[in-house]
C-alpha positions as CSV (number, residue, x, y, z in Angstrom):
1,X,-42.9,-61.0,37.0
2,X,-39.1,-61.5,36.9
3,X,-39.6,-61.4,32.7
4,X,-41.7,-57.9,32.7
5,X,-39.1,-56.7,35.3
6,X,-36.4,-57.6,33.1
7,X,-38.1,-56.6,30.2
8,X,-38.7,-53.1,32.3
9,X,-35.0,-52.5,33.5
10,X,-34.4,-53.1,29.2
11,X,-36.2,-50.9,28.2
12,X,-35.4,-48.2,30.7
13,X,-31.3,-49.3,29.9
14,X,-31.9,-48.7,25.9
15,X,-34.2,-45.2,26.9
16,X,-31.0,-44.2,28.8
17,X,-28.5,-45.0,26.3
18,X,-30.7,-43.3,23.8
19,X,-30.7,-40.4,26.0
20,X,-26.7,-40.6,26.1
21,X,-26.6,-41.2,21.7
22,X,-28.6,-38.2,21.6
23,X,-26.6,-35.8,24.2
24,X,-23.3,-37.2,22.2
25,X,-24.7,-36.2,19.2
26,X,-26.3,-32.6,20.7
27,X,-22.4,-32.1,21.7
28,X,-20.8,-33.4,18.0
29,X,-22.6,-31.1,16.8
30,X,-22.1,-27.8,19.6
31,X,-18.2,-29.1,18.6
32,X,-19.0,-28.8,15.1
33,X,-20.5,-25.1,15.2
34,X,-18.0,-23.7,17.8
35,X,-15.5,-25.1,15.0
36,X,-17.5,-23.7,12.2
37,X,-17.5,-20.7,14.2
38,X,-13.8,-20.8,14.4
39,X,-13.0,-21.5,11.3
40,X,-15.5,-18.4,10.2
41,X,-13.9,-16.4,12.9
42,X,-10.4,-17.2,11.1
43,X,-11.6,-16.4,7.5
44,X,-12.8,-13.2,8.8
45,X,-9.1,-12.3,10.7
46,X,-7.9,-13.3,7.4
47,X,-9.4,-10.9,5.4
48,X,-9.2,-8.2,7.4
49,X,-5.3,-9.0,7.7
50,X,-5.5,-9.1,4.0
51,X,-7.2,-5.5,3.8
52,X,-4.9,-4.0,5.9
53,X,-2.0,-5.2,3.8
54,X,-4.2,-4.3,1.0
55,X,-3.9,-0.8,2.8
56,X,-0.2,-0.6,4.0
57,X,0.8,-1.7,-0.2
58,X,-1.7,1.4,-1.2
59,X,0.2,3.8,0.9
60,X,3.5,2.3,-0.3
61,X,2.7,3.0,-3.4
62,X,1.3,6.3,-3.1
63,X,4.8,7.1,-1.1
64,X,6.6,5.5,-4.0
65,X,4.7,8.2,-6.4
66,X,5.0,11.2,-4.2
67,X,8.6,10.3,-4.0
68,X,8.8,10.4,-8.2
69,X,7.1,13.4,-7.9
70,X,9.2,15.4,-5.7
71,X,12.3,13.3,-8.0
72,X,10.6,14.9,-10.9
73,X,9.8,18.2,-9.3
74,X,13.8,18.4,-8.4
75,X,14.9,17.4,-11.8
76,X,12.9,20.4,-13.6
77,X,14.2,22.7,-11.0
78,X,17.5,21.6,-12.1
79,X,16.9,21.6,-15.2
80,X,15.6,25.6,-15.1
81,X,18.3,26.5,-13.0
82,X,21.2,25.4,-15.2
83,X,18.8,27.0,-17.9
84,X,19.0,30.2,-16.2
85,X,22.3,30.1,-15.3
86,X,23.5,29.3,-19.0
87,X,21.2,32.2,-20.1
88,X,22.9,34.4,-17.5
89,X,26.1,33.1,-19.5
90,X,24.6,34.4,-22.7
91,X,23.8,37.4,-21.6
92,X,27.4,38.4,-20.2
93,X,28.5,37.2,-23.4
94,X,26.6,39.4,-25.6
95,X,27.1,42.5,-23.4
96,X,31.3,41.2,-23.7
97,X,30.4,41.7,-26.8
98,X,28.9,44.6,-27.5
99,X,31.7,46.5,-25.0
100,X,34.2,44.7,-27.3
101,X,32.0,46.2,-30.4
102,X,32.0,49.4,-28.9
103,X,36.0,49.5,-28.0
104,X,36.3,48.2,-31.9
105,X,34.0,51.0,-33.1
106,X,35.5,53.7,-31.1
107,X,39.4,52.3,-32.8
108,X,37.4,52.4,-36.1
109,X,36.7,56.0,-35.3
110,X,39.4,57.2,-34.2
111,X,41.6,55.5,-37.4
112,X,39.6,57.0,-39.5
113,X,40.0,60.6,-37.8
114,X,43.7,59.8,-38.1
């Protein structure tokens, strides 16, 4: 009787450490998916950090060219204005001229009526 007990409390000792093997592995492996889900969770803060750099470096560089635009834009208004304003030369010139024609045609005429 004492050798069947024995044997009884065995058995019931290796069913309960079974029990305890199997709840330690049940809770390796909740550790391992809460960590799998960590480290997914990560990845995923990751890439979405990475998009909205992605995002911020696209809008820099869409400034950067609406700033070379505008640069560009200034630069040909400059350009026309000192156009303008040495064809505004030109044009006092030739009129300069033409008065100084005129005076030198008038002299002409009145030499010759001399």
């Amino acid at each position: 009787t004492l050798r069947i007990h024995e044997i009884l409390v065995g058995l019931v000792v290796l069913k309960i450490l079974e029990i305890r093997e199997a709840q330690v592995v049940q809770e390796v492996q909740v550790v391992q998916v809460v960590q799998n889900t960590l480290r997914i969770h990560e990845i995923l803060v990751g890439l979405v950090v990475l998009k909205i750099l992605e995002i911020r470096e696209a809008q820099v560089v869409q400034e950067v060219q609406v700033v070379l635009v505008v640069q560009v834009v200034q630069e040909v208004r400059n350009i026309l204005k000192t156009h303008e304003i040495l064809t505004d030369q030109k044009i006092l010139e030739i009129q300069e001229a033409q008065v100084v024609l005129v005076d030198l045609v008038v002299h002409v005429v009145q030499v010759v009526q001399v």
